[in-house]
N, C-alpha and C positions, 0 to 999 in steps of 0.2 A: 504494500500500500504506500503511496505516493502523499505528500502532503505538502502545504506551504505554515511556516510557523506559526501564522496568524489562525490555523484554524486549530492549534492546540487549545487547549481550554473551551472547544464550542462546539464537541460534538456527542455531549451528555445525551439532549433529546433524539438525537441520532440513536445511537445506543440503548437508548430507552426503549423507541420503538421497533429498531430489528429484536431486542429481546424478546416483546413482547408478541412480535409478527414469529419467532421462531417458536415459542412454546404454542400459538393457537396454532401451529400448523403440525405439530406432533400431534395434538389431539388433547393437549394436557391442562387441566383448568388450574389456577395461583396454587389450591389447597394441596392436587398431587404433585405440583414442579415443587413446591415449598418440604412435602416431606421427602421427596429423590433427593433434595439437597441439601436437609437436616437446618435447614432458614425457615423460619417465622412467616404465614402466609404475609401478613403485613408488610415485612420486610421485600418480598418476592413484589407484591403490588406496589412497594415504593418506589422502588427500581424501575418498572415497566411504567410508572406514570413520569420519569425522570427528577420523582424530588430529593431521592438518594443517590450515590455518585455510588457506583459498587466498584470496589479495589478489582483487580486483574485476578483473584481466587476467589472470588463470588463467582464472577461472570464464569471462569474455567468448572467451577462446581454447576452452574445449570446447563452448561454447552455439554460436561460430561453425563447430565441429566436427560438430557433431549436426544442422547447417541448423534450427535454433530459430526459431520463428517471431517478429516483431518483440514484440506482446505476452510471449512466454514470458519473451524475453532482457529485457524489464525489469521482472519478476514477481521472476525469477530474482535479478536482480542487485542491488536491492533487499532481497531476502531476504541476500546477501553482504556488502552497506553494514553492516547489521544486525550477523551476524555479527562484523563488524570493530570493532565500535563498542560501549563498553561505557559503561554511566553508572552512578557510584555516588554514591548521594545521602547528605547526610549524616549520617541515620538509620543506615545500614548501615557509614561511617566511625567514627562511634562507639561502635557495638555491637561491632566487632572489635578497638575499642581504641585508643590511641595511639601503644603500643607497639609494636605490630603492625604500623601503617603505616610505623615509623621501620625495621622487620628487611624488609617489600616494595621501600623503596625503597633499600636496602643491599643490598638481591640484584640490582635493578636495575642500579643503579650498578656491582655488581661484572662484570656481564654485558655491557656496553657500556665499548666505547673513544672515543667523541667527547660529553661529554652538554652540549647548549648549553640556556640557562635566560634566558628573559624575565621578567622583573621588576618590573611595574607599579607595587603597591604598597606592597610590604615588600621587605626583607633575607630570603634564603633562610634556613634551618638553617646548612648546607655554611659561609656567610661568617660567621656572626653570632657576638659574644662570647657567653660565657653569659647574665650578666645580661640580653641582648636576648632568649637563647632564652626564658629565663625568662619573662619579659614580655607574650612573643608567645603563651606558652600559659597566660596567669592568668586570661582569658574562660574555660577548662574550668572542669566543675564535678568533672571527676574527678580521680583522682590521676596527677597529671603527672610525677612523678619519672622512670619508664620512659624517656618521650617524651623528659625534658629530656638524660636519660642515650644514649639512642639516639641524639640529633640529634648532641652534641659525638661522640659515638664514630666518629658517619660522617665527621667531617671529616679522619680520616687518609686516605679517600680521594683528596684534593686530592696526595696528595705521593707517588704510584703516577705515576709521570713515564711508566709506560704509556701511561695515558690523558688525554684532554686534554678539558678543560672550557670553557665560554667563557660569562659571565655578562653580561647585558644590562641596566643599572638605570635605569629613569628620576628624574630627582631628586626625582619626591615618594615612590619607593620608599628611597631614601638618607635621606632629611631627614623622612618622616613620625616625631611623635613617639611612637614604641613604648615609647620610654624618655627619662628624664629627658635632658636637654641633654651635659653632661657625660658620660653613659655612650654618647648618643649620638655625639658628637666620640670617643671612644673605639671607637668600633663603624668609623663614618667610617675612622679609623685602621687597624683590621684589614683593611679593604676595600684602602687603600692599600699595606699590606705586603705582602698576598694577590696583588699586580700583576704580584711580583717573582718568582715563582714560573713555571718556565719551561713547564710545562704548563697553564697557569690564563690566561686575556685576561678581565681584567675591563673594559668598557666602559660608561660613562654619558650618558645625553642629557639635557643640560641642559634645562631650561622653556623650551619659545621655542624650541627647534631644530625643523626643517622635518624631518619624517619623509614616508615615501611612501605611508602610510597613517595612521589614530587607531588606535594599542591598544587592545582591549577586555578581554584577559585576560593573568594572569599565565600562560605555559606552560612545557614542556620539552619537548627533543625527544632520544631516545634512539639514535643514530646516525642512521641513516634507515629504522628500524624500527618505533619507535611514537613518540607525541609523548602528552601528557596535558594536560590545557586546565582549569583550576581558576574556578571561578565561585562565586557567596554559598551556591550550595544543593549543592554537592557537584563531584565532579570526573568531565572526560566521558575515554575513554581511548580512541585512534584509533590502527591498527594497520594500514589500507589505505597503499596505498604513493603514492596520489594524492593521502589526505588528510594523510600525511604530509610530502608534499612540497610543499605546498599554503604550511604552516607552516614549510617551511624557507625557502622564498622569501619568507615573510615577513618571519622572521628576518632572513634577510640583509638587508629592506631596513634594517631597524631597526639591524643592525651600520654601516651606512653610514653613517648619522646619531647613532652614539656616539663620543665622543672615549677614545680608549685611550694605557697608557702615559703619559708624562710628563706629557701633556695630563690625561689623567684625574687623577692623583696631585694634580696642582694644584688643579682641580676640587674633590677632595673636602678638599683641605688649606684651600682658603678655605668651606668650608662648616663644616668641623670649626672651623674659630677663630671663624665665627659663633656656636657653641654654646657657646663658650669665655668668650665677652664678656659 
């Protein structure tokens, strides 16, 4: 199956109705495709009316339900990836604003209890002093007040002892210069009081530490729900539970190869006094 980017994330009601066009053509009513697939008749009707998004093992449990023949089940399932998988390019980030995306990912955040964050290049929002936030959005050409005011707002986040956070930075995400020296030693600084914070693990990999893979993207992953993957031309959003977990064991190899706690604090304590000198 062939596609263009733009139609990731929009082909749920697609999906909804081939489901629901393949079960009346077995012969099968929601109650018997619901017990062939050990799912909830409700659940089977929520899918086929498309108000539930069913992961890529739903959809494979009624296609093996319905005896789907080998082509159909990967016509199908493809058509589900799809589904699962949204891309928003930066045309469409900009047009909704910057403000906008700072109140998306504030509902996010309020919505999830574990949210972990890889780190490639920069200092997120959630850590960064103002003057960084600042900094980081002076490339806009639109009016950033909103965004700068949204970013600091979310970081009362951090201190909802609910939920727990766990941030990943590699050292040219710590030490690129976003900002002068000194405000960066000061940024360095929030990172290391941020440590101390008993639902927060901040961890850094040095230059030169042995990872189990190379990074390519900064991402986040929101419990084991959805994870979002950030690249130069816009950001991809993945909702399937394999591509989510895909990234979590990414993650984790990456948390192996970060130093945390006292080790980190030190870390960034001798980088901060490099920006010092």
């Amino acid at each position: 199956m062939t596609f263009e980017p733009e139609q990731l994330g929009q082909s749920s009601q697609e999906l909804a109705a081939k489901l629901r066009e393949l079960r009346k053509q077995a012969g099968l009513s929601g109650v018997r495709l619901a017990a062939r697939c050990n799912m909830s008749q409700s659940k089977v009707s929520r899918i086929e009316n498309g108000k539930v998004r069913p992961s890529l093992v739903d959809v494979e449990q009624i296609l093996r339900a319905l005896d789907a023949p080998p082509g159909l089940i990967e016509e199908v399932s493809s058509l589900a990836r799809l589904a699962n998988t949204e891309w928003r390019n930066l045309r469409e980030l900009r047009r909704k604003g910057l403000g906008t995306r700072q109140a998306e990912l504030k509902a996010l955040e309020a919505s999830s209890s574990h949210i972990r964050y890889f780190l490639l290049s920069m200092i997120t929002g959630l850590l960064a002093t103002p003057e960084y936030v600042r900094a980081s959005l002076a490339h806009s050409t639109a009016d950033t007040s909103k965004a700068v005011a949204g970013k600091l707002e979310r970081q009362a986040v951090l201190y909802d002892t609910t939920k727990r956070f766990t941030f990943i930075l590699t050292e040219q995400a710590v030490r690129w210069p976003v900002v002068a020296p000194l405000a960066l030693a000061e940024q360095m600084d929030r990172l290391a009081s941020l440590t101390y914070l008993p639902n927060v693990r901040i961890g850094v990999i040095p230059l030169g530490a042995p990872t189990p893979r190379t990074p390519l993207n900064t991402f986040t992953i929101y419990d084991a729900s959805l994870a979002t993957i950030e690249t130069s031309a816009g950001l991809l959003v993945l909702r399937d539970d394999r591509d989510v977990q895909s990234y979590l064991e990414e993650f984790s190899g990456y948390e192996g190869s970060a130093l945390f706690g006292e080790d980190a604090r030190a870390k960034l304590s001798d980088w901060s006094a490099v920006c010092r000198s």
